[in-house]
C-alpha positions in Angstrom: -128.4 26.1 159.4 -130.7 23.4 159.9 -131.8 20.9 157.6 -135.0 20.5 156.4 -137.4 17.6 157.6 -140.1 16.3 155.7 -142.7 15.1 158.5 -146.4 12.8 157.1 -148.7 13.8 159.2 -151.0 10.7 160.4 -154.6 12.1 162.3 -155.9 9.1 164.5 -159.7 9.3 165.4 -161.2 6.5 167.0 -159.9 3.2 165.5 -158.2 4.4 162.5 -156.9 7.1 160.6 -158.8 9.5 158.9 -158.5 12.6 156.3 -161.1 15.6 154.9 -161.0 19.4 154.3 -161.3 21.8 156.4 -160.7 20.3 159.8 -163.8 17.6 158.7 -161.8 14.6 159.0 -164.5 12.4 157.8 -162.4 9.8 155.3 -161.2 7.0 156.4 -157.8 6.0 155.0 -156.5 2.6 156.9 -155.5 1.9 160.1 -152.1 3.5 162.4 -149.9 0.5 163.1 -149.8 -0.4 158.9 -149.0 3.6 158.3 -146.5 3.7 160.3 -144.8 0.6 159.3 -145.0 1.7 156.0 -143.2 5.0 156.8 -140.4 3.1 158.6 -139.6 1.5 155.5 -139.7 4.8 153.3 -137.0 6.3 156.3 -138.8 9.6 157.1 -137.4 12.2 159.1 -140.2 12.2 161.7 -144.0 11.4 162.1 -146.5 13.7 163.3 -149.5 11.5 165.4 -152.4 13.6 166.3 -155.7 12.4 168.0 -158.2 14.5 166.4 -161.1 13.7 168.9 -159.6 13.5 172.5 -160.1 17.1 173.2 -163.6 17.2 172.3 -164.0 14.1 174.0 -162.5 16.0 177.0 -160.2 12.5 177.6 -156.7 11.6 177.9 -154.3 10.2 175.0 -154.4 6.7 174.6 -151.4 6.2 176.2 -151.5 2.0 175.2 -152.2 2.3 171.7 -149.6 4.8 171.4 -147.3 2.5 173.2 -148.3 0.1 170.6 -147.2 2.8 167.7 -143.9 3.7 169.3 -142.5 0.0 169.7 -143.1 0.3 166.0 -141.9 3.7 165.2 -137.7 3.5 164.4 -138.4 7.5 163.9 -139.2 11.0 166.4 -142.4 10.5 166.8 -144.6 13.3 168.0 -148.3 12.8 169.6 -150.7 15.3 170.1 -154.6 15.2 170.9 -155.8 15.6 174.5 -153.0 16.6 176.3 -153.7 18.8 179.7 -151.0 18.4 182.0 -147.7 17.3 183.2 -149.1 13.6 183.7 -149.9 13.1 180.3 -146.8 14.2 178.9 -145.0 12.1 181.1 -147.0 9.2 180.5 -146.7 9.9 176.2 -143.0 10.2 176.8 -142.8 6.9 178.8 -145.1 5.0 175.9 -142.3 5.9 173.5 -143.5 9.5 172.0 -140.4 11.7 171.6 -142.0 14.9 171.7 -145.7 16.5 172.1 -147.9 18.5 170.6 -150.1 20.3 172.5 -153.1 23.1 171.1 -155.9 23.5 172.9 -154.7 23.3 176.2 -151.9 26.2 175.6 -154.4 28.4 175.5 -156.6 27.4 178.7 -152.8 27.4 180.7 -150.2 28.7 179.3 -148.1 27.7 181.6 -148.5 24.2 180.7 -145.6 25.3 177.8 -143.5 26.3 180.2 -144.0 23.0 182.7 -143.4 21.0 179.8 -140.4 22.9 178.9 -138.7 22.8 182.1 -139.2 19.5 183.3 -138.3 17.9 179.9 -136.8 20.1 177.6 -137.9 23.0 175.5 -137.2 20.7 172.7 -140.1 18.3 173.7 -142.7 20.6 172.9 -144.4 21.8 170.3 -147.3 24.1 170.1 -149.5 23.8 167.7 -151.5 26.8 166.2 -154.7 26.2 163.9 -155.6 29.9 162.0 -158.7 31.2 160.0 -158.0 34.2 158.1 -160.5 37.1 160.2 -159.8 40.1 157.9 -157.1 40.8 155.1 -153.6 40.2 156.3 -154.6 39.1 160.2 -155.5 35.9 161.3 -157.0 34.4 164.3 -155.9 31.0 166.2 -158.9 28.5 166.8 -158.8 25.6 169.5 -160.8 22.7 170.1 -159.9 20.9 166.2 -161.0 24.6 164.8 -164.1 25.3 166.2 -163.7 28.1 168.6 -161.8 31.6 168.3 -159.8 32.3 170.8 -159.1 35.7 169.8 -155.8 35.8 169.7 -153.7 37.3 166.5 -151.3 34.7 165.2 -148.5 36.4 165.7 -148.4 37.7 169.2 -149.5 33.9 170.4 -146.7 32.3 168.4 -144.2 35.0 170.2 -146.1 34.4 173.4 -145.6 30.2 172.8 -141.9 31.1 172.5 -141.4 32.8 175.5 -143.0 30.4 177.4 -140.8 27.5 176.2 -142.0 25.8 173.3 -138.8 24.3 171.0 -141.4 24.8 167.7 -144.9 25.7 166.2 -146.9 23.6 164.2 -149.1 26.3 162.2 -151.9 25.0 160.3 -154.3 26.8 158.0 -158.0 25.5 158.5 -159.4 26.6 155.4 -156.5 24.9 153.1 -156.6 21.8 155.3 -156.8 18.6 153.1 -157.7 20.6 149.6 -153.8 20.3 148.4 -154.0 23.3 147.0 -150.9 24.8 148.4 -150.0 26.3 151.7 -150.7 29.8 153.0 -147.6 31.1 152.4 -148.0 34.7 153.9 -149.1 33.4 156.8 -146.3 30.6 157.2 -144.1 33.5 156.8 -145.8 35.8 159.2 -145.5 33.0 162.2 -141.6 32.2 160.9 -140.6 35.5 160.8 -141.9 36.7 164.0 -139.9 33.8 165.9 -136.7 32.3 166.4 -137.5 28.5 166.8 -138.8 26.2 164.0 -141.8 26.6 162.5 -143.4 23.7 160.7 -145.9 24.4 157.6 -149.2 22.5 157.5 -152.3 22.7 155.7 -152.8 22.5 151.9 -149.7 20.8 150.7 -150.9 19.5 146.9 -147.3 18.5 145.2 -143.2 18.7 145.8 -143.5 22.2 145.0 -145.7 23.6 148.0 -143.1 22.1 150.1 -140.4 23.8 148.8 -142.2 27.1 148.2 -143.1 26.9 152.2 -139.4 26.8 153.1 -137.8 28.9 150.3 -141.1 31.8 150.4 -142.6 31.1 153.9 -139.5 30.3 155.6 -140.1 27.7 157.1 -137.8 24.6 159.2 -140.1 21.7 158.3 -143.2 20.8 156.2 -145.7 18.7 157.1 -148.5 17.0 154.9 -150.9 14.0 154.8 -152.8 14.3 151.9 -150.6 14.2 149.3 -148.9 11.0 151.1 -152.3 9.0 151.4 -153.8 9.6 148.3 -151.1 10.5 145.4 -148.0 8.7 144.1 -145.7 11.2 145.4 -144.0 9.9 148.8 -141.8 11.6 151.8 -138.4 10.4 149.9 -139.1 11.7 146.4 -140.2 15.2 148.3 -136.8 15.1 149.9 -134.8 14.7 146.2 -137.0 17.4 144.8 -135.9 20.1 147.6 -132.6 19.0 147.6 -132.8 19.6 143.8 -133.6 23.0 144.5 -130.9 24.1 146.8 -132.7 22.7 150.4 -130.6 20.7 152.7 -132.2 17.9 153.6 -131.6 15.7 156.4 -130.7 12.3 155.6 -130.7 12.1 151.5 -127.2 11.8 151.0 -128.2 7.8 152.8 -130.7 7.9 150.5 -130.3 9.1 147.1 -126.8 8.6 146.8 -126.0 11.3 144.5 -126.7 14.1 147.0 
């Protein structure tokens, strides 16, 4: 079985790091390189770096500031944010990222999974699915930072994502983004139980709690969260202790905590 990761979740847009609700990433919260020195420190099991803008700015990653993150970054990091071909995963992989997230672009080429996969490892790649609830028990993945439908159910692209390669899914409620008020559980659980690679929960995470309800009720491999990590006392290692409390296995908190 695997173990469970605990992965902050750091969204880049022009010079720094920002947070909102909702997809409306309008707070500023400090700047990347400090971030992720910080989380080197506190030994996380992976960072999550995602350029919120690049896609709308219809540009490629910033492949030397990201080389600038990596050389700093003793952890997997994944990038995501403006990715549209072969090219610029090779060129995030040779700045230092370990794997990539790609959204938008997935849905534009599908075969871009499958490229990716091949030529580097299904494990490099992980799509990314943002989802508004459409109509009581179905939801509909969004593009473009969640502002256009692209009319496909959740659950048929996730299985489609799979076929074509990809070694996990991000999935991502827009309407809990930021408002740590929990995860959507059901539809955590629709996505993990529809597929056979890891899914990792995103979207709404408020306290220790949501994570472990996301992995014991929505079944999922990994949780990721920012909110709760920028603007609350609790931190990535004390997350880790509380699951493994409850009967999760963890990755790395014998190391850490000793007792476990």
């Amino acid at each position: 079985m695997l173990k469970v990761r605990v992965i902050p979740t750091l969204l880049w847009k022009d010079f720094g790091l920002v947070k909102g609700m909702g997809f409306d990433s309008w707070r500023r919260v400090g700047a990347v390189l400090p971030a992720v020195k910080i989380y080197n420190m506190r030994e996380v099991d992976e960072l999550i770096l995602l350029d919120i803008t690049a896609t709308h700015e219809k540009r490629h990653p910033d492949f030397i500031s990201i080389s600038e993150f990596a050389q700093e970054c003793f952890c997997p990091l994944t990038v995501g944010g403006g990715i549209s071909n072969l090219e610029d995963v090779k060129s995030l992989l040779r700045a230092g990222a370990d794997k990539v997230c790609i959204n938008s672009a997935a849905y534009e080429n599908p075969y871009l999974i499958s490229e990716i996969a091949d030529r580097f490892g299904s494990q490099c790649v992980v799509v990314s699915i943002d989802v508004q609830p459409e109509r009581e028990g179905q939801y509909f993945c969004f593009s473009h930072s969640g502002t256009r439908n692209t009319g496909e159910e959740v659950q048929a692209w996730a299985r489609k994502a799979e076929e074509m390669g990809a070694g996990e899914i991000m999935i991502c409620s827009i309407p809990r983004d930021g408002t740590m008020q929990g995860y959507d559980l059901d539809l955590i659980k629709q996505v993990s139980d529809c597929t056979h690679i890891p899914v990792i929960a995103s979207g709404g995470a408020g306290n220790y709690e949501d994570l472990y309800q996301a992995v014991s009720q929505g079944h999922a491999s990994a949780v990721a969260a920012a909110s709760i990590f920028h603007f609350t006392e609790q931190t990535p290692l004390e997350a880790k202790k509380y699951l493994a409390e409850h009967g999760v296995m963890v990755r790395n908190v014998n190391r850490q905590l000793g007792e476990y």
